[in-house]
N, C-alpha and C positions, 0 to 999 in steps of 0.2 A: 212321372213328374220330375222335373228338376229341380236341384235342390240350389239351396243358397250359396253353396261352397262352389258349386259349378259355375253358376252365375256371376262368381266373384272371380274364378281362376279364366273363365272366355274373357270376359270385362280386363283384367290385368292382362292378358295376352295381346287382346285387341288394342292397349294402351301403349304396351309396349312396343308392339310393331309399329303404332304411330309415330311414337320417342325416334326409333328406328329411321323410318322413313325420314325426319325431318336432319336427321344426320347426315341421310346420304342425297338428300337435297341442299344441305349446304355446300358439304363437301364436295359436289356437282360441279356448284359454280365459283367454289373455289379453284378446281382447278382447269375449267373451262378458261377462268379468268386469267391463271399463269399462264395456261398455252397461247393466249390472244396477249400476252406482254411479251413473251419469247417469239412475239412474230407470226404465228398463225391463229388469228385475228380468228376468234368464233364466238366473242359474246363480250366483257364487260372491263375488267380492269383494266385502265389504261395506264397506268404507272407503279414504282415501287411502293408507295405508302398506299395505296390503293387494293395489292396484293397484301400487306402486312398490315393493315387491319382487315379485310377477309378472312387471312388465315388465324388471328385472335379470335375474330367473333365465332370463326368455326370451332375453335376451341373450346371457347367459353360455352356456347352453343351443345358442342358435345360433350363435356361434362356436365352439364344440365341434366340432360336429356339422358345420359347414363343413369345418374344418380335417381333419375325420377324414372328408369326401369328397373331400377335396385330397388325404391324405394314400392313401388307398383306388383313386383314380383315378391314382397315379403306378401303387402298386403294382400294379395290374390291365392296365398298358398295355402293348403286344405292340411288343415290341422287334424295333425293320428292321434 
């Protein structure tokens, strides 16, 4: 049988890879977005201010998303 402390540390694991995931889906098209402003055009920013809020919201973004794996990785941790 599984116990609750397992089910809390898979759950927190699974959370965190999600946190994870959405970092490096920002970060994607952050810099999908500068390589298409420097000229080889493969997806979205079309100007300077266009790239420099991109790379704020990816910030802001990934310190979120950090802190709520810090925050996901206490709670999920199996008490000795």
């Amino acid at each position: 049988m599984v116990g609750v402390s397992e089910v809390k540390v898979t759950i927190a694991t699974a959370i965190a890879a999600a946190f994870g995931f959405i970092i490096a889906l920002i970060w994607r098209d952050i810099i999908v977005g500068l390589f298409d402003l420097a000229g080889l055009k493969i997806n979205q920013i079309s100007d300077a201010t266009g790239a420099i809020t991109a790379i704020v919201a990816g910030v802001i973004i990934t310190v979120i998303c950090v802190f709520g794996i810090l925050y996901i990785s206490k709670w999920g941790r199996v008490k000795k």
